[in-house]
N, CA, C and O atoms as a GROMACS GRO file, in nm:
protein
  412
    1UNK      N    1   5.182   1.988  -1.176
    1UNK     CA    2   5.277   1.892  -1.227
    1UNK      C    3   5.220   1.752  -1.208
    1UNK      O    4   5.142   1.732  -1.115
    2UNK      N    5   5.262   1.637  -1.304
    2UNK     CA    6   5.204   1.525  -1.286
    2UNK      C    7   5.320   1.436  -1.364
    2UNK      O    8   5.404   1.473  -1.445
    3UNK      N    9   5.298   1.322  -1.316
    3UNK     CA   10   5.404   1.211  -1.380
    3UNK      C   11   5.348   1.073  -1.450
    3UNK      O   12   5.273   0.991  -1.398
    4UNK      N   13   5.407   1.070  -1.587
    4UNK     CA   14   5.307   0.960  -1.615
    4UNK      C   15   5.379   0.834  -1.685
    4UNK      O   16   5.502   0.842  -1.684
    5UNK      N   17   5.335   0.742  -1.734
    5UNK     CA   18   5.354   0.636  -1.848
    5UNK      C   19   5.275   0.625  -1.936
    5UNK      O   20   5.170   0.685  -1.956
    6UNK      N   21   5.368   0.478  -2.039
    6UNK     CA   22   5.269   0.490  -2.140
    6UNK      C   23   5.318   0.309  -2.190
    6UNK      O   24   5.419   0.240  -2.176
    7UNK      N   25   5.195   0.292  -2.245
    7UNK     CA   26   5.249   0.138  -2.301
    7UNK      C   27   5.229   0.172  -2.471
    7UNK      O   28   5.122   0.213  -2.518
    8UNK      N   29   5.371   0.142  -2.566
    8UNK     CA   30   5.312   0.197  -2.679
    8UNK      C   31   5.367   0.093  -2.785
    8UNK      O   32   5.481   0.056  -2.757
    9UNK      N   33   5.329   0.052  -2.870
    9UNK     CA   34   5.334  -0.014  -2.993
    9UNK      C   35   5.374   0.040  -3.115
    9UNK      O   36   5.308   0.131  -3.165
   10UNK      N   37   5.512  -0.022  -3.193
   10UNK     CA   38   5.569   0.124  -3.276
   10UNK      C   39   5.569   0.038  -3.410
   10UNK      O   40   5.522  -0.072  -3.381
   11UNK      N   41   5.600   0.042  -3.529
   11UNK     CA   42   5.665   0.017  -3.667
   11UNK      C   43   5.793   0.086  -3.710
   11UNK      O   44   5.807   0.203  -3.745
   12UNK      N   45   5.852   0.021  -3.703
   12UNK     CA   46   5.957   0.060  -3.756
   12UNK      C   47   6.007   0.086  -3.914
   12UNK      O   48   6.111   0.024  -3.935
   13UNK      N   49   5.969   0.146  -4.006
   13UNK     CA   50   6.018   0.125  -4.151
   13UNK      C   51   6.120   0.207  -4.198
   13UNK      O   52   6.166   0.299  -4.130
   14UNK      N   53   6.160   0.177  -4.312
   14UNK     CA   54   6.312   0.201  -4.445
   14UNK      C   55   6.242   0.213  -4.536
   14UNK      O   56   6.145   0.140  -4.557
   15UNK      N   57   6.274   0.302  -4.601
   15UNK     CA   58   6.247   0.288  -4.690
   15UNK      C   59   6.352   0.342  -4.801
   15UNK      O   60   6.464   0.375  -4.762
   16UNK      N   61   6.317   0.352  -4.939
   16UNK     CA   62   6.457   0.348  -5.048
   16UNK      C   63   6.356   0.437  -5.182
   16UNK      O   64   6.233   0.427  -5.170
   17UNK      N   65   6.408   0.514  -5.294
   17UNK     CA   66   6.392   0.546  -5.396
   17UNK      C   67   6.490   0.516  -5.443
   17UNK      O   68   6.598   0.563  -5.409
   18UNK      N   69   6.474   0.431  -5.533
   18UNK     CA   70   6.563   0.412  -5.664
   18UNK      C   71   6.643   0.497  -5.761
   18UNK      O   72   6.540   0.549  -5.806
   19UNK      N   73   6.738   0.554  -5.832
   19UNK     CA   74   6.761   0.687  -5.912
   19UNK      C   75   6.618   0.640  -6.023
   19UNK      O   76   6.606   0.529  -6.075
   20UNK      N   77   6.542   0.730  -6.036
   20UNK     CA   78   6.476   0.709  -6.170
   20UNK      C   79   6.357   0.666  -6.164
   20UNK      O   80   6.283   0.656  -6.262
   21UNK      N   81   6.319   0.628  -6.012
   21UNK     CA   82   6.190   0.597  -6.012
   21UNK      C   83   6.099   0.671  -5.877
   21UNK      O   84   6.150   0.699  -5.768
   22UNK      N   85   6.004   0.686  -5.901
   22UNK     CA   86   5.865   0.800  -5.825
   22UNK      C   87   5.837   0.707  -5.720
   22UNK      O   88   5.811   0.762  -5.613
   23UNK      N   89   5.835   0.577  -5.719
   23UNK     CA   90   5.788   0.504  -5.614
   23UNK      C   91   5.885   0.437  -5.502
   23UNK      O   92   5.950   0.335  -5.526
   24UNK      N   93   5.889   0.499  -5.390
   24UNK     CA   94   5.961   0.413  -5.294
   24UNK      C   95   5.936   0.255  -5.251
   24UNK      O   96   5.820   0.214  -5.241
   25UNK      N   97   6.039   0.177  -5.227
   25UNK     CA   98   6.054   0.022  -5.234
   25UNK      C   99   6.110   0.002  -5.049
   25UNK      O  100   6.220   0.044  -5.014
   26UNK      N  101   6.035  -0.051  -4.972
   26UNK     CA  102   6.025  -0.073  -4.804
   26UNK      C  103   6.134  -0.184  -4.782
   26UNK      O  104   6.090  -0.295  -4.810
   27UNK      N  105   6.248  -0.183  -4.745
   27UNK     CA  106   6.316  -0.272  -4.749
   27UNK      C  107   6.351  -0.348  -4.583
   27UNK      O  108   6.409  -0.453  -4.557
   28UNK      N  109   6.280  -0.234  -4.482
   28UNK     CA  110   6.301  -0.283  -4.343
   28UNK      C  111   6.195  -0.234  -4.304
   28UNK      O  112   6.147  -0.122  -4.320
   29UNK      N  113   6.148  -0.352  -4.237
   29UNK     CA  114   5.989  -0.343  -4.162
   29UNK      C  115   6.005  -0.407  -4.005
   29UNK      O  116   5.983  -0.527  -3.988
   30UNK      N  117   6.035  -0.341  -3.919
   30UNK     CA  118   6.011  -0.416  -3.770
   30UNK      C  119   5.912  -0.365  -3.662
   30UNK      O  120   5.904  -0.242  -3.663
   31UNK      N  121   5.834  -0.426  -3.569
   31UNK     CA  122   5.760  -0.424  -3.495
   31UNK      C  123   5.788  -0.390  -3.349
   31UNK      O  124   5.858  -0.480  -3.301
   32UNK      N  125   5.765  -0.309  -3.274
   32UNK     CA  126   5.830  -0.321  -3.173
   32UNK      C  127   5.752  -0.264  -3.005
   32UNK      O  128   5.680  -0.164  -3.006
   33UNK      N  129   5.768  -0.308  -2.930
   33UNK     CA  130   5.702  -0.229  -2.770
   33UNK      C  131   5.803  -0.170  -2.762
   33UNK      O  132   5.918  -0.181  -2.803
   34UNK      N  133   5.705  -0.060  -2.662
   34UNK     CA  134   5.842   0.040  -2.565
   34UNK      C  135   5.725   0.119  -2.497
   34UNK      O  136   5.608   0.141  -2.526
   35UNK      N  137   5.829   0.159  -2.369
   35UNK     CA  138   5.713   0.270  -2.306
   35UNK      C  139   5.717   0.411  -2.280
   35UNK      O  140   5.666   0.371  -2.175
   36UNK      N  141   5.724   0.519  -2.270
   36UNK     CA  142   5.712   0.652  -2.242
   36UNK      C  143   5.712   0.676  -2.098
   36UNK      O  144   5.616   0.644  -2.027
   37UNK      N  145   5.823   0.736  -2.049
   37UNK     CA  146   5.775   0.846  -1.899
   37UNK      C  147   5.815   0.941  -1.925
   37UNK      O  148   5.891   0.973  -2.016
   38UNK      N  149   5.761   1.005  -1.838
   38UNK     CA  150   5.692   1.172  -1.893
   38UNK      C  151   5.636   1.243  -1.741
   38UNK      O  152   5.572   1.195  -1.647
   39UNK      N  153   5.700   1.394  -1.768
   39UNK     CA  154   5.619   1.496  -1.683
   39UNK      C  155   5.586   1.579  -1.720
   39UNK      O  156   5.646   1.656  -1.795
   40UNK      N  157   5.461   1.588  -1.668
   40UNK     CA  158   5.354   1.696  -1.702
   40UNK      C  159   5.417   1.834  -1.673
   40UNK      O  160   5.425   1.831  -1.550
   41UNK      N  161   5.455   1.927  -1.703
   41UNK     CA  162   5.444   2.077  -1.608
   41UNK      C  163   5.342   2.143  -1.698
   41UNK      O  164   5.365   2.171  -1.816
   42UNK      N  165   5.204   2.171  -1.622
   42UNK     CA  166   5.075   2.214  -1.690
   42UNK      C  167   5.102   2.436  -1.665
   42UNK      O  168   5.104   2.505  -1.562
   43UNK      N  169   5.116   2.469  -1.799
   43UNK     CA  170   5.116   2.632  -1.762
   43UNK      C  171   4.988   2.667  -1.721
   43UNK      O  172   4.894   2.588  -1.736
   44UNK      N  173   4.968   2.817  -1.652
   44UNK     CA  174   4.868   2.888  -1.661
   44UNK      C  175   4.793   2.946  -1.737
   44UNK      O  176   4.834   3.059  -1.759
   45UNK      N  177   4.667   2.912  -1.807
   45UNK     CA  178   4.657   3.017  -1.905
   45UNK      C  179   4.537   3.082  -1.916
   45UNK      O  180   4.509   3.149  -1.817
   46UNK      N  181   4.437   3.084  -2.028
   46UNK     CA  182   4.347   3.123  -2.045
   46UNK      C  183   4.246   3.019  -2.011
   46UNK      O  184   4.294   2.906  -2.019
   47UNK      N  185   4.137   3.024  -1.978
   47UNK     CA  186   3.997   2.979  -1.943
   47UNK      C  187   3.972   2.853  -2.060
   47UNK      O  188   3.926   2.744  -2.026
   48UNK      N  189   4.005   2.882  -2.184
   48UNK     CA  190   3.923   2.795  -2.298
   48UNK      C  191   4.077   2.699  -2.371
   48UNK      O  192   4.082   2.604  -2.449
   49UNK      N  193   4.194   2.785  -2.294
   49UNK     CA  194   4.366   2.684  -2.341
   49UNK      C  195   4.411   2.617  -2.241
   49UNK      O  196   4.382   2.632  -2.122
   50UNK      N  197   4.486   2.538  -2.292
   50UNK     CA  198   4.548   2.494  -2.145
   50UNK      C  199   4.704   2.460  -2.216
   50UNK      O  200   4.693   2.397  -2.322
   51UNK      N  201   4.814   2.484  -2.184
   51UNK     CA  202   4.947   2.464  -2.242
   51UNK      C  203   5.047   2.368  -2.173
   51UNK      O  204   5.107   2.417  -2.077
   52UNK      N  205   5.072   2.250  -2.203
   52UNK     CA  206   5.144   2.159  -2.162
   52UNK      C  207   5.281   2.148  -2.174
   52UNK      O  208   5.321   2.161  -2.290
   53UNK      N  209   5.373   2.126  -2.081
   53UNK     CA  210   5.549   2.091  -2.112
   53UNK      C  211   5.543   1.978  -2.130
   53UNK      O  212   5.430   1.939  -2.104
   54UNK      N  213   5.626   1.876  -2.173
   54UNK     CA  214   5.675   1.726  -2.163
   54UNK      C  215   5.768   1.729  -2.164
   54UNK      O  216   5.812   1.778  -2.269
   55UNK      N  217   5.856   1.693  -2.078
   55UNK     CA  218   5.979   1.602  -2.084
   55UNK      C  219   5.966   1.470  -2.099
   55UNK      O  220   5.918   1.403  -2.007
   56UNK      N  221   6.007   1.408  -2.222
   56UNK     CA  222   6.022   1.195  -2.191
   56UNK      C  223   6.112   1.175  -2.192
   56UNK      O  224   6.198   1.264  -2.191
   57UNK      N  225   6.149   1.004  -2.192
   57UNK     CA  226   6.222   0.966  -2.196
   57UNK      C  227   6.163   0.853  -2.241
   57UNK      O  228   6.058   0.828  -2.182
   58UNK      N  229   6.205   0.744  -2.359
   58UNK     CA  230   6.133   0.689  -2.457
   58UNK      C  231   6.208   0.574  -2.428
   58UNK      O  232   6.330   0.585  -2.415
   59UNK      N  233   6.148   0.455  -2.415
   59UNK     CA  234   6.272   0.294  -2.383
   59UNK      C  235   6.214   0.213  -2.433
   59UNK      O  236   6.113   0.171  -2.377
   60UNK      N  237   6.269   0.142  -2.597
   60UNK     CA  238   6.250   0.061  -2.655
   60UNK      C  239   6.254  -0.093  -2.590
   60UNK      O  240   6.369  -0.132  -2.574
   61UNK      N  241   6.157  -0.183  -2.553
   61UNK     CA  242   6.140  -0.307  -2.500
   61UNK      C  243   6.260  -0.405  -2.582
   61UNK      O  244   6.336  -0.463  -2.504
   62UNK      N  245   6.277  -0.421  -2.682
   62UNK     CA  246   6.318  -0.545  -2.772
   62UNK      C  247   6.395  -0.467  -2.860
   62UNK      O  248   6.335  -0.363  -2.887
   63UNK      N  249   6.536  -0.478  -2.932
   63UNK     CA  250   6.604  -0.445  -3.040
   63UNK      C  251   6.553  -0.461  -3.163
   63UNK      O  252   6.466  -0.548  -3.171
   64UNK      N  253   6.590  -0.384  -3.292
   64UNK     CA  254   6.587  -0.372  -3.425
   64UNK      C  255   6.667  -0.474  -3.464
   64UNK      O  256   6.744  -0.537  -3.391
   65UNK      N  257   6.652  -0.487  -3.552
   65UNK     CA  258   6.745  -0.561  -3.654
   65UNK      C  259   6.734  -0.518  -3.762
   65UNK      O  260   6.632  -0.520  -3.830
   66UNK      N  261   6.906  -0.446  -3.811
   66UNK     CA  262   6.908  -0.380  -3.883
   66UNK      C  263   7.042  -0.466  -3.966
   66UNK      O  264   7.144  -0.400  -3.988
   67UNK      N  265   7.040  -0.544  -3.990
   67UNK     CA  266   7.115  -0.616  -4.087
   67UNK      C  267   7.079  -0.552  -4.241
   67UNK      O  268   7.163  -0.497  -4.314
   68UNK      N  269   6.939  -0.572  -4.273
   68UNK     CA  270   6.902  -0.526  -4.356
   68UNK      C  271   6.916  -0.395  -4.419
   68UNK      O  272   6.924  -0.369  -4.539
   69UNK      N  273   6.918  -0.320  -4.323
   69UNK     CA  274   6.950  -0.155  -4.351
   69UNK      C  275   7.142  -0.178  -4.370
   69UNK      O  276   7.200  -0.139  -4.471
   70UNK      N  277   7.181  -0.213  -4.308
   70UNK     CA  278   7.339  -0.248  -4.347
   70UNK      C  279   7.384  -0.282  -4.447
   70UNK      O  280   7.479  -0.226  -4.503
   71UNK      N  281   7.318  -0.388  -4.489
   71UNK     CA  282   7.324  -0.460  -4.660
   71UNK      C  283   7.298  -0.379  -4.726
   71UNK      O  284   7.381  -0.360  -4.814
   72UNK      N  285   7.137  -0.255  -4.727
   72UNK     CA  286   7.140  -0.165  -4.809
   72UNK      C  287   7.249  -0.082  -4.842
   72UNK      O  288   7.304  -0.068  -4.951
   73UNK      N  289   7.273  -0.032  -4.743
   73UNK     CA  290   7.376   0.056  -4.772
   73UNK      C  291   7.491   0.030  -4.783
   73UNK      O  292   7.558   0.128  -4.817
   74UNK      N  293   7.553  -0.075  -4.767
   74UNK     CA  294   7.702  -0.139  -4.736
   74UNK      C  295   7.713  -0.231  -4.868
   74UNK      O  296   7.825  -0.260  -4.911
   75UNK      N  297   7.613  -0.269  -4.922
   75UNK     CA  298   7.610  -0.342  -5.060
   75UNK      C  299   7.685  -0.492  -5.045
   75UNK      O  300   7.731  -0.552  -5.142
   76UNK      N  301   7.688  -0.540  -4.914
   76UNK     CA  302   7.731  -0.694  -4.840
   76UNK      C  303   7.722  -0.692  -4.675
   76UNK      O  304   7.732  -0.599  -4.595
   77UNK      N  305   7.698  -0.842  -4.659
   77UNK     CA  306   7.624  -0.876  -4.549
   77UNK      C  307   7.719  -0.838  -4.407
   77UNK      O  308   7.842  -0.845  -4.418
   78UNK      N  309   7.673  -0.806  -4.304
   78UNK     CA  310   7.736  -0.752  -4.221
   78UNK      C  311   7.789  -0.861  -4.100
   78UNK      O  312   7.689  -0.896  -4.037
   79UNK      N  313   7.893  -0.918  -4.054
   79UNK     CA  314   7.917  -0.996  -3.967
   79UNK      C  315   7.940  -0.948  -3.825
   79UNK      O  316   7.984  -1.026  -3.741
   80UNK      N  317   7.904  -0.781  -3.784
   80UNK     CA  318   7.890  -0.809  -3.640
   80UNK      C  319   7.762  -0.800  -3.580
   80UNK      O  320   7.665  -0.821  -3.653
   81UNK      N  321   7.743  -0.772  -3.460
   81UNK     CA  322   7.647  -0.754  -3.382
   81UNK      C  323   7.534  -0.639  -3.503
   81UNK      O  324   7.575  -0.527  -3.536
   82UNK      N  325   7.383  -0.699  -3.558
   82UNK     CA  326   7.333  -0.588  -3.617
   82UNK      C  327   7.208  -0.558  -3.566
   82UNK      O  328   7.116  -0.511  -3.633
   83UNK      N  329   7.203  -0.603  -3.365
   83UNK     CA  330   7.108  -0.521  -3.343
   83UNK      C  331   7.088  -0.386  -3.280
   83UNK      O  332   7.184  -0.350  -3.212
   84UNK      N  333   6.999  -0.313  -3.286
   84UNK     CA  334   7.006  -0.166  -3.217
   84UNK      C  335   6.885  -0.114  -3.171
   84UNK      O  336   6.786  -0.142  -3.238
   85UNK      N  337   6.870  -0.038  -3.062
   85UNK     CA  338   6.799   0.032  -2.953
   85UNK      C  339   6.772   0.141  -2.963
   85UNK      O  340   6.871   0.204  -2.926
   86UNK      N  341   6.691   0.210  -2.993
   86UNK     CA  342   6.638   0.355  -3.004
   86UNK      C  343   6.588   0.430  -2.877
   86UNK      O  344   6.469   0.457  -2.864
   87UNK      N  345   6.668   0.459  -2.796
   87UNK     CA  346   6.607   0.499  -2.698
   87UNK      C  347   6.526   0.642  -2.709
   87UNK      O  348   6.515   0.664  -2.829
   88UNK      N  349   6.469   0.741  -2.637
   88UNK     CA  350   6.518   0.848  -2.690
   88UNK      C  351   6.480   0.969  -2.564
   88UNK      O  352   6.420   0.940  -2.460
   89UNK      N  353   6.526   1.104  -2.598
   89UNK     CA  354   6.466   1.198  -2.458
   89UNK      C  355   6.438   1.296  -2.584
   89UNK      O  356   6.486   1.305  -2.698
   90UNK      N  357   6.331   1.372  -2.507
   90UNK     CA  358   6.262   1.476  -2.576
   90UNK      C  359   6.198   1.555  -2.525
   90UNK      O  360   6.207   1.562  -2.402
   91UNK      N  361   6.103   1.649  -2.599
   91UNK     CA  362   5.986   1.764  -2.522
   91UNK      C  363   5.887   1.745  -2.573
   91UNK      O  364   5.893   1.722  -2.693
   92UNK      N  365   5.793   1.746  -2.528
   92UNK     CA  366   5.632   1.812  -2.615
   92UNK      C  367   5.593   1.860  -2.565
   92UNK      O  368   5.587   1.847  -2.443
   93UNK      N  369   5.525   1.975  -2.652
   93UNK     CA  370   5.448   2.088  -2.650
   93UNK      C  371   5.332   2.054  -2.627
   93UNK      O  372   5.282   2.077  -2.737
   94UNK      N  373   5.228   2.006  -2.547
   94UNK     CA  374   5.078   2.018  -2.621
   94UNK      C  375   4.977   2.123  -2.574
   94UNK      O  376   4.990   2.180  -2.466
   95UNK      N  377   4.879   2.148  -2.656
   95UNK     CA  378   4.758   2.233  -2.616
   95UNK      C  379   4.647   2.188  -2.612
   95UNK      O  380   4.595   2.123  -2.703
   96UNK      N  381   4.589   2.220  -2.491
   96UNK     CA  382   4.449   2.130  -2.467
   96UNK      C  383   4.340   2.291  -2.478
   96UNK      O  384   4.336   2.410  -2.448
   97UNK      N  385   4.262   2.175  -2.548
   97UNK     CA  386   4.148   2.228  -2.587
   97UNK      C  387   4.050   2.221  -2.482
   97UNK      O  388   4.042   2.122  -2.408
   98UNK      N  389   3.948   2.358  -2.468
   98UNK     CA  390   3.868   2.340  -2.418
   98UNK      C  391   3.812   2.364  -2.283
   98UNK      O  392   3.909   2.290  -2.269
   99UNK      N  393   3.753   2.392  -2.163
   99UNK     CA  394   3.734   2.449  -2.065
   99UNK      C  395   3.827   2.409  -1.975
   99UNK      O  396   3.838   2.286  -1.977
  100UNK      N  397   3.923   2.480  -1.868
  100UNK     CA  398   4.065   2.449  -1.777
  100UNK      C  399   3.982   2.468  -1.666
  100UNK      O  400   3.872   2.521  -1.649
  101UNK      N  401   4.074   2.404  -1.584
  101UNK     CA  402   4.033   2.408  -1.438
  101UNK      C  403   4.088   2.521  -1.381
  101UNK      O  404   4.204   2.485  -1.399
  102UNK      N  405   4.096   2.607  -1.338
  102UNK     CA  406   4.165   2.701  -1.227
  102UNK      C  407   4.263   2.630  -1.118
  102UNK      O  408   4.180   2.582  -1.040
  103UNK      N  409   4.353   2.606  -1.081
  103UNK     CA  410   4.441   2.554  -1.022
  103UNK      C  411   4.504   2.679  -0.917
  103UNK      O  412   4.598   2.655  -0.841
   0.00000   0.00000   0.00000
């Protein structure tokens, strides 16, 4: 088992199709930090796999602003509070490639 972080740099986009048209039109573009913690639980496996758990927990540094996504869809401008926080919790799976240590 191991415990980690992460410093990560995200984009945020929207995007829209029109009725009638093939090309999507980007109507919200934001930039944003946040960081990742995370534990390792490393399985046992074969010699040449190695199989990883993750648990995170994902914490956006700075809010969205989603006024824009509001107007899209609301078809007029929004007068309350229109920022928002994506936090998030999750799993990953990963598989490592390649010669394992015996533990």
């Amino acid at each position: 088992m191991s415990l980690g972080t992460s410093l990560d740099y995200g984009l945020f986009q929207v995007k829209d199709r029109a009725t009638g048209q093939k090309k999507k039109t980007q109507f919200l573009s934001e930039d944003n930090w946040g960081s990742h913690f995370y534990l390792n639980i490393n399985l046992p496996t074969r010699s040449y796999l190695g199989i990883t758990i993750q648990p995170y927990y994902f914490v956006n540094w700075n809010s969205i602003n989603l006024s824009k996504l509001s107007e899209r869809l609301l078809n007029t401008a929004i007068t309350t509070n229109s920022l928002g926080k994506f936090n998030q919790i999750g799993v990953s799976l990963i598989f490592n490639n390649g010669p394992q240590k015996n533990y």
